[in-house]
N, C-alpha and C positions, 0 to 999 in steps of 0.2 A: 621719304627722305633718303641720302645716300649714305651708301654704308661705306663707315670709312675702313681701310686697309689695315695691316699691320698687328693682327689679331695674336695674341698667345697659344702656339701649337703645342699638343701634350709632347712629355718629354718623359723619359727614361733616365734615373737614376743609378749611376753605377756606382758600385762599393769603390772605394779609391785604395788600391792595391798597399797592403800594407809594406813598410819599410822603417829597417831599423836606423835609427840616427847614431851617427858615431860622434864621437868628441874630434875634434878638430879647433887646430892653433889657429885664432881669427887677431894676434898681437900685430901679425903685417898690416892689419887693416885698419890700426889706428886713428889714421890719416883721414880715415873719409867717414868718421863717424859725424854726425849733424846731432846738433843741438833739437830740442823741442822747436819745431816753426809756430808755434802760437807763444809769442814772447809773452804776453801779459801774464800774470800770476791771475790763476783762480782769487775773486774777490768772495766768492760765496763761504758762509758756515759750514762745519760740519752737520751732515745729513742725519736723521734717524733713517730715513730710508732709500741712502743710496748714496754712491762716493761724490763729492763736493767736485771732485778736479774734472771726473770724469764728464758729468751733465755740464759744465762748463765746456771742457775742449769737444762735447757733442756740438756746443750752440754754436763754438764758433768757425767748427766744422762745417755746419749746418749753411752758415751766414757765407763761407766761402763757395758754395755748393748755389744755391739761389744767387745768380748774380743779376745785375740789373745796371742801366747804363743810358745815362743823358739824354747821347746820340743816337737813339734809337730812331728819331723822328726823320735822320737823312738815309731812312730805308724807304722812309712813306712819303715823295715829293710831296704829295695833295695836302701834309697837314703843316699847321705851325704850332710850334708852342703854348699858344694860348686857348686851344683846342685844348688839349692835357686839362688844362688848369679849369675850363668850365665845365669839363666832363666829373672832374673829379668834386668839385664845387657839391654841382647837382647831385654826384652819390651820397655827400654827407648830408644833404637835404634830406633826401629819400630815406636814410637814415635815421635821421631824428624824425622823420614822419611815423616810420616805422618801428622808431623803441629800439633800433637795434645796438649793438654793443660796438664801442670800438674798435677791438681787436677786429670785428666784420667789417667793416671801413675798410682797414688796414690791408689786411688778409684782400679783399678785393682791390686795390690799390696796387699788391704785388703782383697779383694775378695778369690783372692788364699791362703793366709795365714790361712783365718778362716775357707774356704772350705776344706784346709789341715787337720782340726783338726777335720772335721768331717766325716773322712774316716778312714781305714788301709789299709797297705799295697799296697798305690799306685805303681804300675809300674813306674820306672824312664822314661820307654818310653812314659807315659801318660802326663808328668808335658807339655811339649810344648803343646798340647793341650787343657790342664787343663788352662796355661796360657796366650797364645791369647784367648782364650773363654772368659776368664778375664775381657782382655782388649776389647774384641768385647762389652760385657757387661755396658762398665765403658763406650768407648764412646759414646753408645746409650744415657745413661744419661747426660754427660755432652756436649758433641758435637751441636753443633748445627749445621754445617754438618760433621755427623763422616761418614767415609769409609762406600765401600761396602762390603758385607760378601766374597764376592769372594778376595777383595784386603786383609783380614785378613788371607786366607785360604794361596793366591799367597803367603805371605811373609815367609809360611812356607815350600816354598822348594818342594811342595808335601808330605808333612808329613802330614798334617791335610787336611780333603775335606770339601768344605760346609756342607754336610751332619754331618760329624764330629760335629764339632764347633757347628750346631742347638741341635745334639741331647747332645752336654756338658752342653750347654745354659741352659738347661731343669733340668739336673741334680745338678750344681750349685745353679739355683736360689731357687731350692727346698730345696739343702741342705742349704744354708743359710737362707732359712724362708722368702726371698723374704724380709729379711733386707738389706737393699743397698744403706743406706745412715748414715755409720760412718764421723765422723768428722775426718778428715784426718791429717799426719802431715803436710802437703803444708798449709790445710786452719787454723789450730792452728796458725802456723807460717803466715801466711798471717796476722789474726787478732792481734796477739799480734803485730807486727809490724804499725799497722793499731791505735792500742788505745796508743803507744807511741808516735806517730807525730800527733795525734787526735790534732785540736786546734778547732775543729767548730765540733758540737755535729749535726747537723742536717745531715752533708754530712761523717757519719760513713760509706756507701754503697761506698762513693768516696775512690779511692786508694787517701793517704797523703804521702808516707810514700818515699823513695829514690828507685829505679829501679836496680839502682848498690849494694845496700845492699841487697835487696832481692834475689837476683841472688846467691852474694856469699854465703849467706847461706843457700839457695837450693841448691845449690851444693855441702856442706857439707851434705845434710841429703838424698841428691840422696847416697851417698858414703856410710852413716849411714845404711842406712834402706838395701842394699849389703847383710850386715853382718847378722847372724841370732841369732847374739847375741842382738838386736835394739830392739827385741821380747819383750825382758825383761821388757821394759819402757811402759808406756804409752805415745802414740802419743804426748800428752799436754807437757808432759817431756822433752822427744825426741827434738820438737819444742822449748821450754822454754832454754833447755840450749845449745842450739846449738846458739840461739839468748845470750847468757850470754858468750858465747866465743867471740862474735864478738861485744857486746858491753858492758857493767858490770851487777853485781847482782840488783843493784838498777834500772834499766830500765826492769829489767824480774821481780821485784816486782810491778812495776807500769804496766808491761801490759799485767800478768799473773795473778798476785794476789800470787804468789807462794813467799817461802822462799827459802834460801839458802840448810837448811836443806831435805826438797823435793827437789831437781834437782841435791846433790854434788853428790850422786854417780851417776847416768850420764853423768854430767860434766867432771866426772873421766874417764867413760869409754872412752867417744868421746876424750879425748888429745891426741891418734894416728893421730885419722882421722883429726883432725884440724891440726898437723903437716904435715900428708901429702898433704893436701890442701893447707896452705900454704907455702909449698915449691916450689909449681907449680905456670906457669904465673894466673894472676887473669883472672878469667873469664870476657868475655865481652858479653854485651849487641847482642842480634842479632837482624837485620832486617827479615822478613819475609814477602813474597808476603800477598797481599789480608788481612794482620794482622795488625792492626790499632797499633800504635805506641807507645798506653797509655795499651795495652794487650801486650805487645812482652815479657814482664819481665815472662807471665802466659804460653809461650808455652813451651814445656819439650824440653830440649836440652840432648846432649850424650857426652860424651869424657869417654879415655881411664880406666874406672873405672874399671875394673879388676888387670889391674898394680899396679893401686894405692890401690885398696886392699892386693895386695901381698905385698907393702910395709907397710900399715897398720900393718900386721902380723909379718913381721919383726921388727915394732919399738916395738910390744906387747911382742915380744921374750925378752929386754931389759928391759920391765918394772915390771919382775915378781918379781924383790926384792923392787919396790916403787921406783925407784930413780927419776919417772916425776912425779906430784903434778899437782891437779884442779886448773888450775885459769884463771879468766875471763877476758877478754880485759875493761879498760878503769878503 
């Protein structure tokens, strides 16, 4: 296989020459002091083990830092849109084939997106490989036992060989810069859901929060994130008003810190997908082997998300003169 470039050469550590700091008038410079640029107020508890504000302006640090974007696809003439959306279909399949957890869906979801944006002209025939490589990637991290390389390689039919998928491995984590850890939209929406039924500050690490709420609206943002219009948003967003459909603006201000103003047009966007979510039976809770009972709500599940995109597109046909309006449950 070829070796790729760009290797880390040792380096020499110099003392950084000491210097005394003097006091100095900085009153001239009134004028150009700047506010904090992360407007939102920390929505979290006080920590027992560690500042509230701080692990807040890391996340959305973080979120500013992994960026991700629509238009990726007018780098790659050969693909459309709806490429995206069966490629991504199929992971959640493989997924629930495989027991694996949400966050690993996710976590592989960003991975391809930003990997996308830092190529041209991918081959349509490359994205299935481009995408288990993904997911091979996503469940080494989050797995605690993920798959073999051989069962990633099997699910694709013979399309991809182990040898494949090693040498995508190689090319991904370089082009992502060996960044691999966005905050996703599964864990937004995990957290905010987490600082709304918060009543005990110590056991913020504890799920509080309902099982059957959670589901439902993972399963909205399984169906969201489909679309490669979700691109637009950021994850926080994404998560924030998917959570303000299913329950009101005033519980996404207490466990987001967000306004109404940040998440309406989102809000807007997603009224297909929440109609066609709910127009379908409610999802239920599953059992799974060897899966403790207080984790089942965290392993990725699958249903027929492709139809229900196509009805999505169909309700969007209807709403190109306004006639549906954002608005939140409760």
């Amino acid at each position: 296989p070829p070796v790729l470039s760009g290797g880390i050469s040792p380096c020499i550590i110099i003392e950084t020459p000491h210097k005394e700091i003097g006091t100095s008038d900085f009153s001239r410079f009134t004028n150009y002091r700047f506010t904090n640029l992360f407007i939102n107020p920390s929505p979290l508890p006080d920590l027992s083990w560690g500042c509230s504000k701080e692990v807040w302006l890391n996340m959305l640090k973080k979120e500013s830092r992994y960026v991700h974007d629509k238009h990726f696809e007018v780098l790659h003439s050969d693909l459309e849109p709806q490429m995206r959306s069966i490629l991504l279909d199929w992971l959640l399949e493989v997924c629930e084939v495989y027991t694996l957890h949400r966050e690993t869906f996710y976590l592989a979801q960003d991975f391809f997106d930003r990997f996308m944006l830092t190529q041209k002209d991918i081959n349509k025939n490359m994205l299935q490989l481009i995408g288990i490589t993904s997911l091979f990637i996503a469940s080494k991290l989050e797995e605690i036992y993920a798959p073999k390389l051989q069962e990633f390689a099997y699910v694709t039919d013979g399309a991809c060989s182990e040898e494949d998928i090693l040498r995508m491995e190689l090319i991904i984590l370089k082009a992502l810069k060996w960044e691999l850890c966005p905050v996703t939209v599964i864990s937004w929406l995990n957290l905010f859901l987490q600082v709304d039924a918060l009543k005990d500050a110590p056991k913020v690490l504890l799920p509080q929060y309902s099982q059957e709420t959670f589901i439902q609206i993972a399963q909205l943002l399984d169906l969201c994130v489909l679309a490669v219009d979700s691109l637009e948003f950021q994850y926080r967003i994404l998560a924030a008003a998917a959570l303000c459909h299913f329950t009101s603006i005033q519980v996404v201000k207490k466990a987001s810190g967000l306004e109404w103003d940040n998440i309406s047009e989102c809000v807007d966007w997603m009224v297909p997908f929440v109609s066609v979510i709910k127009s379908t039976c409610p999802v239920k809770l599953k059992t799974f082997k060897k899966i403790p009972v207080e984790d089942r709500h965290n392993i990725q599940t699958h249903t027929n998300y492709l139809a229900m995109l196509d009805e999505v597109n169909y309700v969007n046909s209807f709403r190109k003169g306004g006639q549906l309006s954002p608005v939140c449950s409760g």
